[in-house]
Residue frames as qw, qx, qy, qz and C-alpha x, y, z in Angstrom:
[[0.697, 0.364, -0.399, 0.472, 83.99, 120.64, 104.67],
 [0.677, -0.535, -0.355, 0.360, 85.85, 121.22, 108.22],
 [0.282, 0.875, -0.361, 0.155, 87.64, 123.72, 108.71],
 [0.807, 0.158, -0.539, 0.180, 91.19, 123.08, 109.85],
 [0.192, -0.396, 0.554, -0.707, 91.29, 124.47, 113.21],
 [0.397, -0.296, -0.821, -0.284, 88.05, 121.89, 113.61],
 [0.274, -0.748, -0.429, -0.427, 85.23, 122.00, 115.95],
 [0.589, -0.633, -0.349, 0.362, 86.92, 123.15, 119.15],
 [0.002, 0.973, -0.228, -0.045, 88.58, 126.36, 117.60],
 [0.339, 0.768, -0.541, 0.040, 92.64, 126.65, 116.81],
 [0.903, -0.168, -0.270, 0.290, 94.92, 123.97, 117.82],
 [0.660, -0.646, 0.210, 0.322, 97.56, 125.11, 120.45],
 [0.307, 0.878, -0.366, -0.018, 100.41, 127.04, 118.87],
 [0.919, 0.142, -0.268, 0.254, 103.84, 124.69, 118.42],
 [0.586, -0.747, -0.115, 0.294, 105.84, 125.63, 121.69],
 [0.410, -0.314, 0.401, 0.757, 109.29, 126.48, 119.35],
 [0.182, 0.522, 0.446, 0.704, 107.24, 128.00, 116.40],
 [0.418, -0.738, -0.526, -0.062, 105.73, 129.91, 118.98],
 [0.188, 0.683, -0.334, 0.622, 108.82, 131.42, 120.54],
 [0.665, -0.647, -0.023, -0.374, 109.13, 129.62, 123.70],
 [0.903, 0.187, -0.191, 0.337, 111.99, 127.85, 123.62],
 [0.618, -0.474, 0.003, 0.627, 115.36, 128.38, 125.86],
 [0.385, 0.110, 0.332, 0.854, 117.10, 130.09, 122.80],
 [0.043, 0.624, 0.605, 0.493, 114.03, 132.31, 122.12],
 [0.496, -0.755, -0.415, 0.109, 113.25, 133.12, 125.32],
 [0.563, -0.626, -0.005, 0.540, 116.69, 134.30, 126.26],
 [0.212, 0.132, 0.305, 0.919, 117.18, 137.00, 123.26],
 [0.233, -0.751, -0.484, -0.385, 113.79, 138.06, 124.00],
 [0.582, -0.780, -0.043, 0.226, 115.12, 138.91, 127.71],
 [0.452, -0.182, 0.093, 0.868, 118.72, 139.79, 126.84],
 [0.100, 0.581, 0.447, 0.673, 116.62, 142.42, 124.56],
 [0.307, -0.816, -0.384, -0.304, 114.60, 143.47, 127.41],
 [0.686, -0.663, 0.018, 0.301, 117.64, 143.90, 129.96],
 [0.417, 0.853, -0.299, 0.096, 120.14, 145.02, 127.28],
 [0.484, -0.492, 0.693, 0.209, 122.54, 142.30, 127.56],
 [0.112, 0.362, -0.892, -0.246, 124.11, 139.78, 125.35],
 [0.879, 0.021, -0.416, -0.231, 122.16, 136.37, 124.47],
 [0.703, 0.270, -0.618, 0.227, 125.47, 134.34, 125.40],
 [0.072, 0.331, -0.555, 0.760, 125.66, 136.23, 128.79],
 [0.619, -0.152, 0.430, -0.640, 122.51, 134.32, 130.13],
 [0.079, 0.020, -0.993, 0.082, 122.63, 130.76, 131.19],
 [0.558, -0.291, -0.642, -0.438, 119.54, 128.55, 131.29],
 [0.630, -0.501, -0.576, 0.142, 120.05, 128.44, 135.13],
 [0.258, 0.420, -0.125, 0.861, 120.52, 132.02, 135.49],
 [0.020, 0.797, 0.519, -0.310, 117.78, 133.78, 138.53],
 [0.172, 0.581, 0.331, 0.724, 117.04, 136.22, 135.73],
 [0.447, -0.849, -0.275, 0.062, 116.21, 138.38, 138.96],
 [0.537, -0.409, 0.201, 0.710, 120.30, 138.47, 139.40],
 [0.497, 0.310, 0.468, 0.661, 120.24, 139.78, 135.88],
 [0.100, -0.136, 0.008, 0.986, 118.26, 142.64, 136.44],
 [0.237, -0.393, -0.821, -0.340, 114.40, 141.23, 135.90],
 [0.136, 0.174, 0.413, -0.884, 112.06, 143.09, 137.76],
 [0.321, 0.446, 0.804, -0.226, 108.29, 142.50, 138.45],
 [0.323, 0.725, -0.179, -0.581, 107.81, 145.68, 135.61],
 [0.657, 0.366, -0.363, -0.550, 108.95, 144.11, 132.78],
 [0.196, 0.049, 0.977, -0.067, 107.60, 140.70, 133.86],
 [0.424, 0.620, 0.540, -0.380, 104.42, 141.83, 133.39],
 [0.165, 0.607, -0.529, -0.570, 105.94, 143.24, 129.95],
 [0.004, 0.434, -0.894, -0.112, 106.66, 139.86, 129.32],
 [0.308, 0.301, 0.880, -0.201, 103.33, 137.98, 130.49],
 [0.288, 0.671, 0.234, -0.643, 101.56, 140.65, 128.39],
 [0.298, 0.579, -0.565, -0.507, 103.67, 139.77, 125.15],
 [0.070, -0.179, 0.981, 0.036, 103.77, 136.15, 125.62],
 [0.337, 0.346, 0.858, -0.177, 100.06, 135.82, 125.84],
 [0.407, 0.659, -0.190, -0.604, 99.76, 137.96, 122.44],
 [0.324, 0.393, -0.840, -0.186, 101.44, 135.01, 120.99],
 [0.754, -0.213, -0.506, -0.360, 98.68, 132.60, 122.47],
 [0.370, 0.272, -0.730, 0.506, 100.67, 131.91, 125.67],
 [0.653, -0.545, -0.523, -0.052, 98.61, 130.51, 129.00],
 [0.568, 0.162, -0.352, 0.726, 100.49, 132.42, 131.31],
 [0.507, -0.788, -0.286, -0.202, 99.82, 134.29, 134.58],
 [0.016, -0.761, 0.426, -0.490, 102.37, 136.76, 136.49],
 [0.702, -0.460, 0.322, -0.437, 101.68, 134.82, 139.78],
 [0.965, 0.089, 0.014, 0.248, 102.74, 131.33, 138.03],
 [0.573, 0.627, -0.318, 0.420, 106.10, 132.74, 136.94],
 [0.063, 0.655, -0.502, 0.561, 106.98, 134.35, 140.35],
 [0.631, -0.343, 0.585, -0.378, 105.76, 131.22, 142.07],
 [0.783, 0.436, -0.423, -0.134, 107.23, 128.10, 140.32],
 [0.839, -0.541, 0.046, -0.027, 108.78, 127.01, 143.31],
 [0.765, -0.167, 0.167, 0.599, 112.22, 127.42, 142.24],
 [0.036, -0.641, 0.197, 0.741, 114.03, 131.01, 140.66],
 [0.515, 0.726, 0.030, -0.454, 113.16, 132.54, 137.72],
 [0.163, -0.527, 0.642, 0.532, 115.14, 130.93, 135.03],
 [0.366, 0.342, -0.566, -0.654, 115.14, 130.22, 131.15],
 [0.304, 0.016, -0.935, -0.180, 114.53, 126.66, 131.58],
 [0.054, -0.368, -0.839, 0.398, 111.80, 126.70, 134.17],
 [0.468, 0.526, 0.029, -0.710, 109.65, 129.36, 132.31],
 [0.178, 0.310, -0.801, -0.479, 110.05, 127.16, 129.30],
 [0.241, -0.295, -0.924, 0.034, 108.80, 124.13, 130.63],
 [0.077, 0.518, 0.705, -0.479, 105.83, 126.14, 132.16],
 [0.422, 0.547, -0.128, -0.711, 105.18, 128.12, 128.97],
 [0.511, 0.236, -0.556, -0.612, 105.26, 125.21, 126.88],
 [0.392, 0.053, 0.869, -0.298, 103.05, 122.39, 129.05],
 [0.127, -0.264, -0.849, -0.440, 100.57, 120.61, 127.79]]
């Protein structure tokens, strides 16, 4: 019998069962910055907010406990400011 991960090992965690999602993301960070959820917009530079390259690496360190492809360098070079929606979409590519 197969197992169900089959012969290449686990399948790829679901990006929102996972915790990657806008909503997810940004209570994870309001947590880490001690703000509010509501008080951070998807098109925030989480930099303004009070992000700092410390607990990014916090962050790249938790995220890839949770199975997460993810690399300090990608985040702070996405070609556009740190924000909810553009970590999303680069934490949950294909």
């Amino acid at each position: 019998m197969t197992s169900p991960a089959g012969p290449a090992g686990p399948a790829p965690a679901d990006s929102s069962s996972a915790g990657f999602d806008p909503d997810t993301l940004r209570a994870e960070i309001a947590e880490l910055l001690g703000e509010d959820p509501e008080d951070i917009r998807d098109e925030d530079d989480l930099r303004d907010l009070g992000l700092d390259s410390m607990r990014v690496m916090h962050l790249v360190e938790t995220w890839r406990a949770r199975g997460a492809r993810v690399e300090f360098a990608d985040l702070a070079d996405l070609g556009t400011a740190p924000t909810l929606l553009a970590w999303s979409a680069y934490l949950t590519r294909a």
